[in-house]
C-alpha positions in Angstrom: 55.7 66.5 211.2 59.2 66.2 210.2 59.9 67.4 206.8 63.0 66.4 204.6 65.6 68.9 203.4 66.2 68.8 200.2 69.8 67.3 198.6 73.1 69.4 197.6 72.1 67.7 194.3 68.4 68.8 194.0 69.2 72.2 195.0 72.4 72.8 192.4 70.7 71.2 189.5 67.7 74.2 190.6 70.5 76.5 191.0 71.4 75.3 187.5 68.5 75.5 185.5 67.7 78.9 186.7 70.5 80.5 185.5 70.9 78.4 181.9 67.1 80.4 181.9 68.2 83.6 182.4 71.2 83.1 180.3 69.1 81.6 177.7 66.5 85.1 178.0 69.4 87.4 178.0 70.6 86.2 175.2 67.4 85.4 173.2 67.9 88.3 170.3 71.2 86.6 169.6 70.4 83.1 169.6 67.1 83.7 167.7 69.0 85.4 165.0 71.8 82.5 165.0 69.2 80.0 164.8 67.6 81.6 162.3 71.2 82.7 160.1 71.7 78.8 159.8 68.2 77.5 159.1 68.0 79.7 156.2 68.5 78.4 152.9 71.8 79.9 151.4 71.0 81.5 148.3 73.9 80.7 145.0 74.0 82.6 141.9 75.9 81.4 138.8 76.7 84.0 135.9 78.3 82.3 133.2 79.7 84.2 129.8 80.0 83.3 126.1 82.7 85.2 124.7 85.7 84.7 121.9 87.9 87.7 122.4 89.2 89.0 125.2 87.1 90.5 127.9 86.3 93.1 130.7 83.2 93.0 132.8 82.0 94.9 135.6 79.8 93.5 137.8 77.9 95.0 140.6 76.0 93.9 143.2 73.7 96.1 145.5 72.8 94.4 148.6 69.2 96.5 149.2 66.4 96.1 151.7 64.4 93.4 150.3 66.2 92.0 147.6 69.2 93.3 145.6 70.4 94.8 142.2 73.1 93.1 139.7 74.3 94.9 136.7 76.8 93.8 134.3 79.1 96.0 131.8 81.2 94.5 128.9 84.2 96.5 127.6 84.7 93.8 124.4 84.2 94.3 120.7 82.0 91.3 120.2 78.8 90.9 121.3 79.0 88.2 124.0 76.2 86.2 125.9 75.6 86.1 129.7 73.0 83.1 131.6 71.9 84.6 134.7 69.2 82.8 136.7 65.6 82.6 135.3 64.4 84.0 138.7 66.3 87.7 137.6 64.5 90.2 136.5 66.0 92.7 133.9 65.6 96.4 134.9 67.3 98.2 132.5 69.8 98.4 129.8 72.8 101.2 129.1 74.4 101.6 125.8 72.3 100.1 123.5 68.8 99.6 122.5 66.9 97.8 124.9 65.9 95.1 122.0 69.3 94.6 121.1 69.9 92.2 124.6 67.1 89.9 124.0 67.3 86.8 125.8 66.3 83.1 125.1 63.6 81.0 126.0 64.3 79.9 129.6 66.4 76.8 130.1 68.0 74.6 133.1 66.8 77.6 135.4 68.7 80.1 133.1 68.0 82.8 131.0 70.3 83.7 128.4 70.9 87.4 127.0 72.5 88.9 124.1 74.8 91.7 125.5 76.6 94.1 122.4 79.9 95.6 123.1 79.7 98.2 125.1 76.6 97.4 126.8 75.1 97.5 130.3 72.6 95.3 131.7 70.9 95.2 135.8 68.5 92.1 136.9 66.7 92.5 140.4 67.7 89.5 142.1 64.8 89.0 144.4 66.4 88.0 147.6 70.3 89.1 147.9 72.3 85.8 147.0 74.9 84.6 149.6 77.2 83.5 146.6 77.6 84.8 143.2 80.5 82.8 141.4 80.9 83.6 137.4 81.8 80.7 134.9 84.4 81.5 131.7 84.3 78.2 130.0 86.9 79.8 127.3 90.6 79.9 127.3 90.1 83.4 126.2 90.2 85.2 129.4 88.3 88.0 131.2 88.9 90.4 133.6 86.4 91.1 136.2 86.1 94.3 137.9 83.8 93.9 140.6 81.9 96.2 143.3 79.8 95.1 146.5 77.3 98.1 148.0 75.6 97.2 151.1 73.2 100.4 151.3 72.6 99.5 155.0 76.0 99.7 156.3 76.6 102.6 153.6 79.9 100.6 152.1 81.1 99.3 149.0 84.4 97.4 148.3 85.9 96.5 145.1 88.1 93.6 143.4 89.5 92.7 140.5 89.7 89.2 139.1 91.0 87.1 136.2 89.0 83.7 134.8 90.4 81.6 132.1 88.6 78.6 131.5 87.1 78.3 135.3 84.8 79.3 137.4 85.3 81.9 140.3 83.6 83.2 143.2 83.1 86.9 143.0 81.1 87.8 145.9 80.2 85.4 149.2 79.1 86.1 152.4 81.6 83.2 154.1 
């Protein structure tokens, strides 16, 4: 019984296939977590303040194992108002009594608090948004002082930013 050989063709497709499979094992950790980075939903936060005078905030976010931590410091005279999203929960307040920053009935996925001069305020976020942007709808303008922790990599970097009647991005992972 004569038995055929198989083709050049045949034999480099095979030759082919086996190594797109060990490539594709090797690298399995990698891709997995590539596949997964872009089939997650990307998470955006909008912050946007009420003020008439002119403003510093501080703004921190703390990127934590499960979730993270955003706390907001005014420097004004006036007490302002700051919409976070409904989905924030507020931890604690510095430099003023806790029912002094009372917030509104929720609204268009917002919640909207009272913050007096000189106040501090910190929401847990839930999950760590990818993009926080603030919105200044005034003329009157505000400068933002902001910090970024990441507790697993152990860093923190800072910025400092000016909005006058626009919105800005103050932290994104792009």
């Amino acid at each position: 019984m004569n038995r055929a050989s198989p083709s050049p063709l045949a034999l480099h497709c095979l030759a082919a296939f086996i190594g797109a499979s060990a490539l594709a094992i090797a690298a399995s950790g990698d891709v997995r977590q590539t596949i997964a980075d872009l089939t997650r939903e990307q998470i955006a936060a909008q912050i946007a303040v009420e003020h008439g005078e002119p403003l510093a905030l501080t703004v921190v976010l703390s990127r934590i194992a499960g979730g993270a931590i955003v706390e907001i410091g005014q420097d004004g005279t006036e007490t302002i108002f700051l919409s976070v999203p409904d989905v924030w929960i507020r931890r604690e307040v510095r430099g003023t009594a806790l029912s002094d920053t009372t917030a509104d009935a929720p609204g268009l996925g917002f919640l909207r608090y009272r913050l007096p001069a000189g106040a501090v305020i910190s929401f847990r976020a839930g999950a760590a948004p990818d993009t926080v942007a603030l919105l200044n709808p005034s003329a009157v303008p505000i400068k933002v002082r902001t910090t970024l922790v990441d507790t697993a990599a152990g860093t923190a970097e800072e910025d400092v930013r000016l909005a006058q009647a626009e919105e800005i991005v103050l932290f994104s992972n792009h």
